[in-house]
Structures are given as C-alpha cells and as structure tokens.
N, C-alpha and C positions, 0 to 999 in steps of 0.2 A: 693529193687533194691540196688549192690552193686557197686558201681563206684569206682574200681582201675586204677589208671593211671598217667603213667608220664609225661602227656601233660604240665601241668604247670612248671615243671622243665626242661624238653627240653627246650621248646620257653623260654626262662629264659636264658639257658646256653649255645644256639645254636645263638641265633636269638639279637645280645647284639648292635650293634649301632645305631644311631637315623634311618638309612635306614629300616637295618634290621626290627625295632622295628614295622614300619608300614606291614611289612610282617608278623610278628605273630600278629599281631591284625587283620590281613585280615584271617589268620590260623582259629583263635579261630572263627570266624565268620564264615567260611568255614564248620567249624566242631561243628559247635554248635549241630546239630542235630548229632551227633554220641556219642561226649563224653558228655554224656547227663543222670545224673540218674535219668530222666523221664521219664515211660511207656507211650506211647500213647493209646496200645490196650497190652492185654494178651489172649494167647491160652493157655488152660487149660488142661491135660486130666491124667484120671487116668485109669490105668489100671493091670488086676488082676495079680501077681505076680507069680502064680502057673498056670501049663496046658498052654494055647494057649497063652496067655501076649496080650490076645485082650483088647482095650477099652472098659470100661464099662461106662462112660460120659466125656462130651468134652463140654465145656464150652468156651464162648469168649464175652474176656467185653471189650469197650473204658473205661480207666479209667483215663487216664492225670495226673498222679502223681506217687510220689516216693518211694510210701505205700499204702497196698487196703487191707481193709478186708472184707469178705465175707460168708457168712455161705451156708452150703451144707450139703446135707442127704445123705449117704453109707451103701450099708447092710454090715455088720460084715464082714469083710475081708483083707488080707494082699493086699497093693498095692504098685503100683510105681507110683510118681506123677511125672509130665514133664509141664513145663513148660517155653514155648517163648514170650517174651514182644519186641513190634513193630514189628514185621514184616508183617503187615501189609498194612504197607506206606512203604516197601521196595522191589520196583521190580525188583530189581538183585538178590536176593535171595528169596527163597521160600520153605515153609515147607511141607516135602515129606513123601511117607507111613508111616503115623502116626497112621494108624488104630492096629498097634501093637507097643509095647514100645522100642522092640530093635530094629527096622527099622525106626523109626522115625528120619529124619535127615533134616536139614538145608541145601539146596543145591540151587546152584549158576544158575541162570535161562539161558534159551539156549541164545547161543553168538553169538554175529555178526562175518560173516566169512569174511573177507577180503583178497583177495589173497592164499587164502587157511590157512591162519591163523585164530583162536580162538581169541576172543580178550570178554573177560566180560568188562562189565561197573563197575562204583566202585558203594559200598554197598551207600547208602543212609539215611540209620539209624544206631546208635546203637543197635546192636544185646544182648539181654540178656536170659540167658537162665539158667534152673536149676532142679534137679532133687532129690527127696527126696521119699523115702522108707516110709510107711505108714498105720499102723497097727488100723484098726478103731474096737473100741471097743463095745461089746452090752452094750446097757442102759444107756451111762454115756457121758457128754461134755466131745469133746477133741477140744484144739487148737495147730494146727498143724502151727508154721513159716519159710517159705520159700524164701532165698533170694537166686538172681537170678545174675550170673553176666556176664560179658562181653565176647561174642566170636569173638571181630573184631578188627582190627587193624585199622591205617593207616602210610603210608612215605610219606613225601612232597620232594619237589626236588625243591631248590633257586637256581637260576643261576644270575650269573653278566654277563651281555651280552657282556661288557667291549666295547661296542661300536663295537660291529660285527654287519651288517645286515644281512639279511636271509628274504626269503618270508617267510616259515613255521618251525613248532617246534612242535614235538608230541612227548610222553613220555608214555611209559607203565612200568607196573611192573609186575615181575612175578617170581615166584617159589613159590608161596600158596598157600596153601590149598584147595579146590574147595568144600569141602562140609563136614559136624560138624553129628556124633552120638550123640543124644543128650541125651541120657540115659546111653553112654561108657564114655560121655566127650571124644572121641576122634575127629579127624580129616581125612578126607580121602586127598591124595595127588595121581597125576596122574603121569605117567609115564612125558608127558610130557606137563608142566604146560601152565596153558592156562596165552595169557597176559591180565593184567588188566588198564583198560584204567584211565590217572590220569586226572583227570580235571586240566583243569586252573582256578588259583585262581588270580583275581585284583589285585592287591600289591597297587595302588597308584602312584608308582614309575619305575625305570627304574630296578627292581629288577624283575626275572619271578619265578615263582612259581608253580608250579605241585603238586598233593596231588591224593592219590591212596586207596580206601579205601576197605578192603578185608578178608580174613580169614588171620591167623599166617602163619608164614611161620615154617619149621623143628628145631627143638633144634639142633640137630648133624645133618650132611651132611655126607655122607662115604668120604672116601680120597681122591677118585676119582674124586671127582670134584670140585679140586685145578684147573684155567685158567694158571696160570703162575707157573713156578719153585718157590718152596719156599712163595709160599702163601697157607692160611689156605683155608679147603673146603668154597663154595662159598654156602649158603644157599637160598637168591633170589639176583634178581639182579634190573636194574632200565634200559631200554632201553629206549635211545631216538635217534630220527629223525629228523634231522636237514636240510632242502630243501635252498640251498643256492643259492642266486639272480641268480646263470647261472643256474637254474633248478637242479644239482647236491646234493643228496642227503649224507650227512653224519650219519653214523650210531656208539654210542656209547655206550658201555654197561659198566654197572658199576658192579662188582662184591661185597656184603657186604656180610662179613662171622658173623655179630652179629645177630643172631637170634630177628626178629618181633614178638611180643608175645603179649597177647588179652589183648584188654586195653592200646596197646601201642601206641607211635607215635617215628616216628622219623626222622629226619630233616637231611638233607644233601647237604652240601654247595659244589658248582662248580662255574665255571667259563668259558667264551668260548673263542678259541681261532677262531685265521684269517682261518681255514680251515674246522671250524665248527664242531669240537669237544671238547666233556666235557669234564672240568678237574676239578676232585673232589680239593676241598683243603687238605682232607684226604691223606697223600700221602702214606701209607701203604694200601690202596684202590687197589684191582685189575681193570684194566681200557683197555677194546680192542674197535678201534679205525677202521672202516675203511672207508674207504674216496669213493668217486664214489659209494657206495652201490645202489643195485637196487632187484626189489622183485626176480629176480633169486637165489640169496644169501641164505643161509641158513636164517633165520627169528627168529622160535623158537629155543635155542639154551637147549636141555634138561639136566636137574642140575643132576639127581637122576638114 
C-alpha cells in the first residue's frame, strides 16, 4: 500500500489558530479511515492478457495491514493483475464487470434522488487500487510486487458562522468523477455531475465544518466553464444550502479552478454573512449567491 498525500501539510497550513486547530484534529479523525495505508480486505484477479481478457482467478482475503504476502499457482501464461484494497466496507462505491480486465471499474453506487436531483453519499474508505502486467514462467519461483495506491480524494468546507443563525446548513460537492477503469487508470466523468453529499464533522467549537469524500475531479476544464468574466475554468465546485430562521433558503456555490487529485485533501475557509451566504476568504474564489432559492431553480448547475 502506497499512501500519497497532502493531508498533513494542508491542516498544517490551512487550519493554523488555537480555533482552527481543534477543526483539524476533528479532520484527521474524520478521515482516519480514508487516508489510511491499511488494507482491510483485497480483491484479487488476474486475467489472460491475449483473446477474451477473461478472469482466469479471483481471489479475496481480509488482511488488516500495509503489506501481505501470498503465494499462488498459474499455468504458464501472460496476465494482467488488478487489484482493489477496502472496498469492501465501502457502500458508496462498488466494484463492477470485473469478469474481464478492461471493464472492470469502480463505480459509485445508485443515489438518492431528491427533488429530482442525484445526490451520492461520500466514499467511506480509502480506495486503493493497482494494476501490474505479469509474465508467469514454467518451472521456476517468481515473486511478483504490487503496490497499490489511492483513487480518492476529499474537501472539507470551515465556515465561521460569525454569529449568524439559521435553522439548517447542507453542503454538497460536485464536479467528480463517478466512477475509475481500473486497468486504463482512467476516470469516467458525466455530463452532468452528480452531488456529493459532505458530512458534518464536530469541530468542538463554534467553527462548522463539512468534509466530502469522492473520486478527483478533471486536471483541465475547457474555457467554457469560466462563471464569471475573467475567471479561470471552474473544475468542481462546493454547493451549500443555507435554511434561514424565516424558513428562506440561501443558496451558495463556490467555484475552485485547482484541480482535486487522488490522495488529496483540501480545506476551504468561508465565512457567513446576515443573509446567509458563503464567503470564501479566498477572494480570487468565483462565488454566485442567490438568496430566496427554492427547488424550482436550477440545482445542478453542469461544469463540462
């Protein structure tokens, strides 16, 4: 297992006053099970490399740790090995036609509709995954090693409430990914992305905190989809829903053109104001705002 990641350097450089500080230690607890290089379980499978690229065995072991070795019998032949650690114990995602090597993919399990909206739940485990080429020889040991690494992200979302009230606060994320080739390493993206729902995290304190956990989002965006003049394309965004004591809903959407990539995390500081909308501290942040929102409104707003 290979664990890349800048979680300790974000909450480091994001998260710096004695406030803050209890918000990344409720983070790191948050995501203990994601940024994690422990296996709980491994699905195994290999298959033939030549003709149909069917399975020829598929193995699946609990093994709790960061390293696992194993021995196995294969007749004489070129393969492709694929290999997913924890998924498992994670029912937002689920591992699909695997019975052939280049269909086998990672994909995000069905969504609750709400409103006629998509809305996934966030990932729940560390996803790792990995794929290795495999030439098994007559008559002779070989040892083949395989390390595996991460296809998931997450963004947390801090807000200082600055002393606004509100009955409700709901926060999704969305422009990524929906589902992983796990033998192209690539990523499949929909037209239009579904949202993902962030949990709330405790903070302790009068600080809120949102954390969204998912596939990457696109390196490049096309041009098109700059929200304002003279902003960079918007790659995902952070939508929240702010229910304000007269029942009025405020609706915020945050545009971030830095691309989310596997293994990552990243933190994003706001603020609310009197009419209950987010204001990033980012101020080169794209940010639309609209007040009285109701589910008539446009909802998903498509990036791509």
């Amino acid at each position: 297992m290979r664990l890349v990641t800048n979680m300790t350097t974000e909450l480091k450089t994001q998260l710096t006053t004695m406030t803050e500080l209890s918000v990344a230690n409720a983070l790191r607890t948050h995501l203990k099970n994601i940024f994690n290089d422990f296996a709980y379980d491994v699905d195994l499978s290999f298959y033939y490399t030549e003709a149909n690229l069917n399975r020829l065995q598929h193995d699946q072991y609990i093994i709790d740790a960061n390293h696992w070795s194993y021995a196995l019998t294969l007749p004489m032949h070129k393969y492709q090995h694929l290999a997913v650690a924890n998924i498992a114990e994670d029912d937002a995602v689920e591992l699909t036609d695997d019975d052939c090597s280049h269909s086998s993919m990672l994909q995000q399990t069905d969504e609750q509709v709400t409103n006629a909206v998509m809305i996934q739940p966030s990932h729940t485990t560390g996803l790792f995954t990995a794929r290795q080429p495999m030439e098994v020889l007559s008559g002779i040991d070989q040892a083949f090693n395989v390390y595996l690494y991460m296809a998931n992200c997450a963004a947390a979302l801090v807000i200082d409430p600055k002393g606004q009230s509100y009955s409700d606060l709901k926060v999704y994320a969305t422009g990524f990914a929906n589902a992983f080739y796990i033998s192209d390493s690539t990523y499949v993206f929909t037209d239009t992305p579904q949202l993902v729902k962030a949990e709330r995290v405790e903070t302790g304190n009068d600080l809120l905190c949102f954390c969204s956990v998912n596939f990457p989002s696109r390196d490049i965006a096309p041009e098109s989809t700059s929200s304002r003049a003279g902003t960079p394309p918007t790659l995902w965004q952070l939508k929240v829903y702010l229910t304000m004591q007269n029942g009025t809903v405020t609706e915020t959407i945050l545009d971030i053109d830095e691309p989310l990539k596997a293994g990552n995390l990243k933190v994003i500081k706001a603020s609310l104001d009197s009419d209950g909308a987010v204001r990033p501290y980012n101020s080169t942040m794209g940010v639309s705002v609209t007040l009285n929102w109701n589910v008539g409104n446009e909802y998903v707003t498509p990036l791509y």
